[in-house]
Structures are given as C-alpha cells and as structure tokens.
FIDOBA-56560 format. One line per field, with one value per residue (C-alpha): residue number from 1; chain; x, y, z. Coordinates in steps of 0.25 Angstrom, whole numbers, always signed. Example, Ala and Ser with C-alpha at 12.3 -4.5 7.8 and 13.67 -1.06 7.14 Angstrom:
<sites>
nr <- 1_2
kette <- A_A
xx <- +49_+55
yy <- -18_-4
zz <- +31_+29
</sites>
This chain:
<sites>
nr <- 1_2_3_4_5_6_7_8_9_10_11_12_13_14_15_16_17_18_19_20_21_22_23_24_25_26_27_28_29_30_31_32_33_34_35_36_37_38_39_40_41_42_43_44_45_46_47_48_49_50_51_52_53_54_55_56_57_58_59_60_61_62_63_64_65_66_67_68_69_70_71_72_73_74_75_76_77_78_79_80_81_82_83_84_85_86_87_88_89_90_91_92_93_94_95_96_97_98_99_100_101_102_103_104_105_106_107_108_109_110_111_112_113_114_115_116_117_118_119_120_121_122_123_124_125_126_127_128_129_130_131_132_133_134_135_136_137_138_139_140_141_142_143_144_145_146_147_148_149_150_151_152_153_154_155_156_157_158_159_160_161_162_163_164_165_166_167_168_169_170_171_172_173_174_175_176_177_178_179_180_181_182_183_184_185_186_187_188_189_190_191_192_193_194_195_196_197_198_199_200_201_202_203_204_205_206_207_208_209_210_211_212_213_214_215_216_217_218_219_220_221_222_223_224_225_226_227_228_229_230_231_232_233_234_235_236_237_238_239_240_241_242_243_244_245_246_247
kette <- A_A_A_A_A_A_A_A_A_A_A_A_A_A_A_A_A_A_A_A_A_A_A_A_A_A_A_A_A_A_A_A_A_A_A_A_A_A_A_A_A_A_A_A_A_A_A_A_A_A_A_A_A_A_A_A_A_A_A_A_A_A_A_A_A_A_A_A_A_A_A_A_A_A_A_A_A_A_A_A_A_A_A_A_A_A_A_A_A_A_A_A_A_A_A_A_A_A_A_A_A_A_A_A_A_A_A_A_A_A_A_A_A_A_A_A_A_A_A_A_A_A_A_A_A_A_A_A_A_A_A_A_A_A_A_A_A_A_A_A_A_A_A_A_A_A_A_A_A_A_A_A_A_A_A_A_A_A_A_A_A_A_A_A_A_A_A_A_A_A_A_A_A_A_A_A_A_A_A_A_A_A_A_A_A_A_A_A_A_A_A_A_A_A_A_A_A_A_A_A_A_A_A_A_A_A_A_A_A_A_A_A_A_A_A_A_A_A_A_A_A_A_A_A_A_A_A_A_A_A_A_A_A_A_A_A_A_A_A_A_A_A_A_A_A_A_A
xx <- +0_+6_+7_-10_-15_-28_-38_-53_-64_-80_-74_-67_-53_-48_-34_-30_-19_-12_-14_-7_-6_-21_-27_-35_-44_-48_-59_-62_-73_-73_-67_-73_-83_-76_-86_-74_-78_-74_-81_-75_-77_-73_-73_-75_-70_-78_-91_-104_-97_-111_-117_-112_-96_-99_-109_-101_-87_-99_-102_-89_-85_-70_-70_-59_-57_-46_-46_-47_-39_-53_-67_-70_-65_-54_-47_-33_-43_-52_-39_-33_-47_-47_-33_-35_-48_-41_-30_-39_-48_-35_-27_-40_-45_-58_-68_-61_-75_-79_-90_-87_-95_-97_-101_-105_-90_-86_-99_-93_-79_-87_-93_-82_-73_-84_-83_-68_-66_-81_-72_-70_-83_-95_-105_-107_-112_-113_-118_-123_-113_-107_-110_-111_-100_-109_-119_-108_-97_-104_-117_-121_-137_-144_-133_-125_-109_-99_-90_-89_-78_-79_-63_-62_-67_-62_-47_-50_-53_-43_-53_-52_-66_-82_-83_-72_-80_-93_-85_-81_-84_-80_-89_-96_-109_-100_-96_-109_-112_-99_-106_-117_-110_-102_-115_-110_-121_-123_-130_-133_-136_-141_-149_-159_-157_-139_-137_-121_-122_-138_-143_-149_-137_-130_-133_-145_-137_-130_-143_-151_-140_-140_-154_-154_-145_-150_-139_-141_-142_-148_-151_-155_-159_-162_-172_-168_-155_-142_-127_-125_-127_-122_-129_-142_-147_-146_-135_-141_-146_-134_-125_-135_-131_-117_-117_-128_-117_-105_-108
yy <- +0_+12_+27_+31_+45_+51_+57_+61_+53_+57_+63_+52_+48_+41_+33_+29_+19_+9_-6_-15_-3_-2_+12_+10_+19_+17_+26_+28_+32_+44_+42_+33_+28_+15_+3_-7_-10_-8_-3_-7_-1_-11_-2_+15_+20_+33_+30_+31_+32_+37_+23_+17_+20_+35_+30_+16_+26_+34_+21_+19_+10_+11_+12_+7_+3_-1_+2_-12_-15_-18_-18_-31_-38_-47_-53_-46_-33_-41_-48_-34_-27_-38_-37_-21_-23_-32_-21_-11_-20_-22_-9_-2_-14_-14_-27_-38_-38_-27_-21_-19_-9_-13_-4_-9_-16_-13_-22_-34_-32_-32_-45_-53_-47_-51_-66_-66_-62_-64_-62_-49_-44_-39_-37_-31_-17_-20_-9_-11_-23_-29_-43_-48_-43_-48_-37_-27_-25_-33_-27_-40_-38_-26_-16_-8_-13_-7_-6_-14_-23_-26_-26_-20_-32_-41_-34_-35_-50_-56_-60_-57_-59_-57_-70_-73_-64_-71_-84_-78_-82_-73_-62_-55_-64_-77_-73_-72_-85_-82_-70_-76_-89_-80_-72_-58_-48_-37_-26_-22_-8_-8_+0_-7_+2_-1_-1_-5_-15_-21_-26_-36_-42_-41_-37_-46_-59_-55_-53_-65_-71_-67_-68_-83_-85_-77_-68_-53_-45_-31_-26_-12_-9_+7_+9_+14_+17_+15_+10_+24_+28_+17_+16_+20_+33_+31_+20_+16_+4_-1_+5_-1_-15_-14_-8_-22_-30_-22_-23
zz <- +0_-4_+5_+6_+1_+11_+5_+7_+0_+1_+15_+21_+22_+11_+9_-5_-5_-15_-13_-20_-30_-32_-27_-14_-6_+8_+14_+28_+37_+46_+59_+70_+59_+55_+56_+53_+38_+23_+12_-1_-15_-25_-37_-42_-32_-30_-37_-28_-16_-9_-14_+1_+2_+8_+17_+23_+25_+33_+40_+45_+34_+27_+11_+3_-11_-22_-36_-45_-57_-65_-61_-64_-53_-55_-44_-42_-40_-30_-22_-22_-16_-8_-2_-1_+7_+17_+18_+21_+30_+38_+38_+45_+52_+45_+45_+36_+28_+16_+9_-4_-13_-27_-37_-54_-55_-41_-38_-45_-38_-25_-29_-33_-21_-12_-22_-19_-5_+3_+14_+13_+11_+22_+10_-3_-10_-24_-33_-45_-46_-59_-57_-72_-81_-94_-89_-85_-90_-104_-106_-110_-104_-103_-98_-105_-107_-101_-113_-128_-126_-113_-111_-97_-92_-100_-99_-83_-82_-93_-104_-117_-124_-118_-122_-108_-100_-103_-96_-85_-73_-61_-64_-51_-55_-53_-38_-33_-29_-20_-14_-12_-4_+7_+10_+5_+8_-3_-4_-21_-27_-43_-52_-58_-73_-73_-87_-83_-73_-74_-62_-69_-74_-61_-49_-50_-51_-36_-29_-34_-31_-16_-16_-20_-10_+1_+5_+8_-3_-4_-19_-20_-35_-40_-49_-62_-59_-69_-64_-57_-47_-38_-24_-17_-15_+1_+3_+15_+11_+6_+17_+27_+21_+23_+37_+42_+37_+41_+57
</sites>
C-alpha cells in the first residue's frame, strides 16, 4: 500500500490509497458513529451516492471501494476486491462480513463476489443488476445493446466470438444457485421501463430464484422508470434492510 492522500468526500473524511496498485477509496463515518460495518461499492465509483451510501456513512457504516480492471467481473478483480476488503475490514477492525452495493455491472460483481467468497458478505444491495449478459451487454431481447460488437466484453473475458460468450457459463445468472445455497439476503431496486438492463431478462431470474427457495428477498420495482436513476426516492426501505441484518 502506498503513502495515502485525505481528502473530503459528500463531507466526510475520505483516504484514497493504492493497493496492490489498484486506486482505492475508503470513507469514513463521523466521529463516534461507527457501528463496526462495511459498506462496499463494487463498481462507478460516485454514481447515485444518495441511493444508500450517503445514508449508511450517516448510520455509522464505513464505505470503501477499488477500482476494477473491467466491469465484467473476472476473477483476478474479485480476489483483488476480496483481498482489499479483508484489509480494510482489518486495518479499522470493522466486522469480517460486508455489504456490497451493486449497481447495473457493479450488481453482477456483487453477485459473483457474494458466489466467490459467501464469507465475506452480510447481504446484498443489487440495483438494477446485470444478471444476463445475452440481455445486457448483447441486447439480444427487448433491450437496447450496449455496443455493436460486443468487444468489451469479449476482450474482458478472453473470448474471441459471440458464439463463445453464448457457451459460457459463469455468468451472474450461473451463481445464483450459490447464493441461494448460503442464504444471502438481498434487498433489489429496478425499474420496470430499463431499456439497458430489463428487468425482465435479469433481475427476474434472482428473485424467482430466491422465491422458490424461500430465502429473504426484498424487490422494489419503480413504475415507469428507465436504467437511471439508480435507488428509491427515500432510501429507507433499502437502508432499513441492511441495518436489520447488520445488528
């Protein structure tokens, strides 16, 4: 880890570091307010910060996150996220368990994070989460694609054609069943109009998933609205979630 630069963030004091020569941010609550856990945003850092993060560095909870390689989760990026949360968890002798914020392709890293190192992980906020990469990034049902050659992905996770990408197998949709078998609880946030990330297509699949296997789930779907904004209009549903299963 290399020398750390303080800064201020939404008000609070913010550390940006390097680990293992990855940019890093840790947040941290006012002082005296720390309730011992750790909030972790798995990708865009600074996007929809009023969705929960604001709200859970106001509850006491420390904020942290590392930028990725690629948003497509691959697993030197999870082991890495994984390594830097266990530092973090350590170095301020936080609670050895998380709760990761997943946002559109920070949803899917949260997802096969939680897949890779249950462990780690208290419960879940997935937001408008990729779960389906022949929905998003493809476009191959009713969304729109989010380019025409599909090479970030495909440059991302070593494959060469579409035709690989529609044989893999490690997608977030393949690691539900992992989820679901360590009892993750996950509160969800979609719109029910994404024209990028259809609900339909994806976050559909985690909650029938949960559903038929009667783990706790709480889906919260807005009317008529697109991708963005990410979050509720009041995040206390959401934040409500996390705190019951962060006592």
């Amino acid at each position: 880890m290399a020398d750390t630069k303080e800064t201020n963030w939404m008000g609070y004091t913010c550390k940006q570091i390097l680990f293992e020569e990855h940019e890093a941010i840790i947040v941290f609550p006012q002082e005296g307010t720390a309730n011992g856990y750790l909030a972790v945003k798995t990708e865009y850092w600074g996007a929809f910060p009023e969705a929960v993060e604001t709200t859970l560095l106001e509850k006491g909870f420390h904020l942290c996150y590392i930028k990725n390689d690629n948003r497509w989760a691959t697993n030197p990026d999870l082991d890495r996220k994984a390594r830097f949360i266990r530092f973090v968890q350590n170095e301020y002798k936080l609670n050895s368990q998380c709760v990761p914020v997943g946002m559109s392709c920070g949803g899917l890293i949260a997802i096969k994070l939680a897949a890779r190192y249950p462990e780690l992980i208290k419960c879940l906020y997935l937001d408008a989460p990729v779960v389906n990469f022949m929905s998003c990034p493809c476009g191959f049902g009713i969304g729109n694609p989010l380019s025409a050659d599909n090479s970030e992905i495909l440059n991302a996770l070593g494959l060469k054609s579409i035709s690989e990408l529609l044989a893999y197998r490690d997608m977030p949709l393949d690691k539900l069943g992992t989820l679901v078998s360590h009892r993750i609880p996950v509160v969800m946030v979609a719109g029910d109009s994404d024209s990028v990330v259809p609900y339909c297509e994806n976050g559909i699949f985690l909650q029938r998933a949960y559903k038929d296997a009667g783990v706790e789930i709480e889906v919260y779907i807005k009317p008529g609205c697109d991708h963005h904004p990410h979050g509720l209009q009041d995040p206390a549903p959401v934040v409500d979630f996390i705190l019951c299963h962060c006592d």
